[in-house]
C-alpha positions as MATLAB code, in Angstrom:
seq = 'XXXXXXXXXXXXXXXXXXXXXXXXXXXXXXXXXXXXXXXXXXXXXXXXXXXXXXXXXXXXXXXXXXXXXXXXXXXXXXXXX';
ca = [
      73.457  116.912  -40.972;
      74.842  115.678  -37.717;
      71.694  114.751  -35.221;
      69.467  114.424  -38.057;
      68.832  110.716  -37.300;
      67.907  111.430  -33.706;
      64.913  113.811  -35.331;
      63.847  111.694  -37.867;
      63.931  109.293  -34.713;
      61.461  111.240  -32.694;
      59.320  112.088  -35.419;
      58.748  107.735  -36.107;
      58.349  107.134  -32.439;
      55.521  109.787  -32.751;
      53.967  107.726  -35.732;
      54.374  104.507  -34.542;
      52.431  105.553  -31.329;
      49.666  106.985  -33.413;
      49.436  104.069  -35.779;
      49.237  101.903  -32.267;
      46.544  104.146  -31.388;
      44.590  104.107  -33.944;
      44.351  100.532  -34.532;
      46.660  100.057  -38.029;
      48.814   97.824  -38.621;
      50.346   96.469  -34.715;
      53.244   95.087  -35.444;
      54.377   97.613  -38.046;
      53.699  100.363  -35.192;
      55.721   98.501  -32.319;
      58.487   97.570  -34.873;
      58.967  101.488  -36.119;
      58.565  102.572  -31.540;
      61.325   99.944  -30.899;
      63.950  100.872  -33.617;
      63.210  104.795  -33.460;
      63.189  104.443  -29.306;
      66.713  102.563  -29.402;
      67.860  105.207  -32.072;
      67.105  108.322  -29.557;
      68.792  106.436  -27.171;
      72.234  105.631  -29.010;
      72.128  108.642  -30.120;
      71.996  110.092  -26.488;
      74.805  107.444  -25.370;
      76.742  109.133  -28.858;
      76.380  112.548  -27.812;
      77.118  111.993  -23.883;
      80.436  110.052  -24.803;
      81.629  112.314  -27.638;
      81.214  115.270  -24.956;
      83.045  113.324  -22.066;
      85.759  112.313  -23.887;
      86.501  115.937  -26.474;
      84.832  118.248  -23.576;
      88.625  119.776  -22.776;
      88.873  120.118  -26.736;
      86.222  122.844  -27.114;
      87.825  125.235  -24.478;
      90.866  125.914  -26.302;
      91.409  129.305  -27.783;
      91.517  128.770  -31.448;
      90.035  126.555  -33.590;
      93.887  124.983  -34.657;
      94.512  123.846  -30.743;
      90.987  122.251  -31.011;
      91.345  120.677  -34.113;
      95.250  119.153  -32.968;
      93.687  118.454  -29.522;
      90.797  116.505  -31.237;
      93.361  114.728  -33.389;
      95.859  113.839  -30.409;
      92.789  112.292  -28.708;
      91.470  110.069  -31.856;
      95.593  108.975  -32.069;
      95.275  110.830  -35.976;
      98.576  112.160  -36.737;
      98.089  115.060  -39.228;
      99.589  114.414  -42.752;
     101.902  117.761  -44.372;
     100.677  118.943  -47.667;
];
């Protein structure tokens, strides 16, 4: 369900811009642009840092050098079972 914030994001800064429009309740609408508008954009800031900082991660061969990659870059160290 990753992301689904940023769409539910879009979808209220779409609303809030046609409640504005058609004369409803003002501060309602700007309240619901604001919050969705600074959702799309942390997500954004999410997405470009996650890539930056894993983007070696995701050309490794198999999904086990990914995965110990990804946990050698969050500092995790993998527990035996």
């Amino acid at each position: 369900m990753c992301g689904l914030g940023v769409l539910t994001a879009i979808v209220g800064l779409v609303v809030g811009v046609v409640g504005l429009l058609k004369g409803g309740n003002r501060g309602q609408a700007i309240t619901g642009i604001v919050l969705s508008g600074l959702t799309v954009v942390l997500g954004i800031v999410g997405f470009v840092l996650f890539v930056t900082n894993f983007q070696e991660c995701f050309n490794l061969p198999s999904q086990a050098e990914a995965q110990q990659c990804v946990e050698q870059k969050l500092g995790v160290t993998p527990q035996s079972p």
